[in-house]
C-alpha positions as CSV (number, residue, x, y, z in Angstrom):
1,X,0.0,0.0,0.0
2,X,1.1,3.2,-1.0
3,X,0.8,6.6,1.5
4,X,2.2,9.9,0.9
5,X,5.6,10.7,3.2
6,X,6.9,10.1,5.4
7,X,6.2,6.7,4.7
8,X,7.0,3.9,7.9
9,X,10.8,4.0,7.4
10,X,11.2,7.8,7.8
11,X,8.6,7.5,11.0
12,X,10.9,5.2,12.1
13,X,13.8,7.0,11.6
14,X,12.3,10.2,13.3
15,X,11.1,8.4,16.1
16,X,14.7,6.6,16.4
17,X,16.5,10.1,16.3
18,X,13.7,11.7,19.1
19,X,14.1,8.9,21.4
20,X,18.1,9.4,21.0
21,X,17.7,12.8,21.8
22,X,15.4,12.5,24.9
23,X,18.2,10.0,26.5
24,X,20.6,12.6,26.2
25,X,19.3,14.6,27.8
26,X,17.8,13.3,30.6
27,X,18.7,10.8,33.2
28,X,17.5,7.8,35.7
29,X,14.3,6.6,34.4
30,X,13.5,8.8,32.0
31,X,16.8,8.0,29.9
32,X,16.0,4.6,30.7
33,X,12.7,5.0,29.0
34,X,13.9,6.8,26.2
35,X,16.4,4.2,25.7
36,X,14.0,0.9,25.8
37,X,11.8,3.3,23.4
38,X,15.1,3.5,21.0
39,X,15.6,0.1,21.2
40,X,11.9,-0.9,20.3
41,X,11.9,1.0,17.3
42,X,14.8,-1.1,16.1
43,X,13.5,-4.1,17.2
44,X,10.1,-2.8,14.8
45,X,12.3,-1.8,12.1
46,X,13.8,-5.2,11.8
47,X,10.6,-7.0,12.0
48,X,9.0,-5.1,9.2
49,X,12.1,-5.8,7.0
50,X,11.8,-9.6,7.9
51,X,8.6,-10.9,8.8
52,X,7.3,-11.9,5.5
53,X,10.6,-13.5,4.3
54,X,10.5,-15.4,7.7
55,X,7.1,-16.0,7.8
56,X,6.9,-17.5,4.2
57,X,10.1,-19.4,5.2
58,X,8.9,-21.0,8.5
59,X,5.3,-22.1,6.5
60,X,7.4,-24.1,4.1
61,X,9.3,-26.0,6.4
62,X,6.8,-26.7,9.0
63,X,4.7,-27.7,5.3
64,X,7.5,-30.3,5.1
65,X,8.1,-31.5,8.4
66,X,4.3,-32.0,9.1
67,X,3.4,-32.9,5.5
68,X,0.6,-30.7,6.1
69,X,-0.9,-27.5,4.9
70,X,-2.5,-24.1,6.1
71,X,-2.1,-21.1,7.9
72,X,1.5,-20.4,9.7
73,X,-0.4,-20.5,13.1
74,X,-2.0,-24.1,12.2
75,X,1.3,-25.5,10.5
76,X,3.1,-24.3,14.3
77,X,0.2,-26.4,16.2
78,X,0.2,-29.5,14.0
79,X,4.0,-29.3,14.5
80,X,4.0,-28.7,18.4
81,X,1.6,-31.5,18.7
82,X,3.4,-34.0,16.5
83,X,6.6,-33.0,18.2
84,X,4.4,-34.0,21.8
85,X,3.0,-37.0,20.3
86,X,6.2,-38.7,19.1
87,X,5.3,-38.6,15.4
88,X,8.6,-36.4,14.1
89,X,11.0,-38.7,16.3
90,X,12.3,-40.2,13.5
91,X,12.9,-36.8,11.8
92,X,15.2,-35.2,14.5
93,X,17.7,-33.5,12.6
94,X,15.4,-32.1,10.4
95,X,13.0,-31.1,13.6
96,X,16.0,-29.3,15.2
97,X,17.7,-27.3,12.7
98,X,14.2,-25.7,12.2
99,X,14.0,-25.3,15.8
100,X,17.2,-23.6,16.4
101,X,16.7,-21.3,13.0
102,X,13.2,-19.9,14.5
103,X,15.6,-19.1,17.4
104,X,18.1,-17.2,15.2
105,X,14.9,-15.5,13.5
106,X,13.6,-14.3,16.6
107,X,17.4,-12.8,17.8
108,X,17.8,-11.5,14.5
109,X,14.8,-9.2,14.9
110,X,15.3,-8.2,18.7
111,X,19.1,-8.0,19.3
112,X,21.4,-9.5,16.1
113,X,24.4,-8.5,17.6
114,X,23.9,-11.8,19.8
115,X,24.2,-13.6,17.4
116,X,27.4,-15.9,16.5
117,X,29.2,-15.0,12.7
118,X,27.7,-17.9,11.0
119,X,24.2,-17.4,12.2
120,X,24.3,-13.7,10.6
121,X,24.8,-14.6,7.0
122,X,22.5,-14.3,3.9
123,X,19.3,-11.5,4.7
124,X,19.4,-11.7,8.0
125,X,22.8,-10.1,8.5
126,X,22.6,-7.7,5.5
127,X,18.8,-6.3,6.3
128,X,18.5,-6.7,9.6
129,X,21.0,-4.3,11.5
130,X,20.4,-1.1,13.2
């Protein structure tokens, strides 16, 4: 969808640069407020840039891991449960390497810094930082 400017990035950006400015110059809890607002904004800024990629990403696995279809929030449900119930035991490499990349989805968005070298490569390292 199309809107006039700024569009979400600039908003961002503006709200990024205020919050910057409001930690420095206050103190205590105000910084510390203006600070966890800086560091949301980020966080937003991140998901936006990701959340389709990832969420596209996540519905094709768990499509092949569960060998079922539908909506991210069923595929993550008819996983969970299949996971409970014993049924992907025989697929446990498979199971965990999409377990630990929904972990490295989830620090990519809120704080990619934590993450190791080789767990920052491809989109996620190049679109994702501050």
């Amino acid at each position: 969808m199309s809107h006039d400017r700024p569009d979400i990035p600039e908003i961002l950006a503006t709200l990024k640069e205020f919050t910057r400015g409001v930690a420095d110059k206050t103190q205590g809890s105000e910084r510390y407020d203006a600070l966890c607002a800086g560091f949301l904004v980020d966080v937003v800024k991140r998901e936006l840039a990701c959340v389709e990629a990832q969420d596209k990403s996540q519905a094709q696995r768990l499509t092949a891991i569960t060998g079922q279809s539908g909506e991210l929030e069923q595929l993550y449900e008819a996983f969970c449960h299949s996971v409970r119930g014993g049924r992907l035991d025989q697929q446990w490499d498979e199971v965990f390497d999409f377990a630990l990349q929904q972990v490295i989805d989830k620090v990519a968005v809120t704080k990619p810094d934590y993450l190791l070298p080789e767990h920052q490569v491809g989109a996620l390292a190049g679109n994702l930082k501050k």
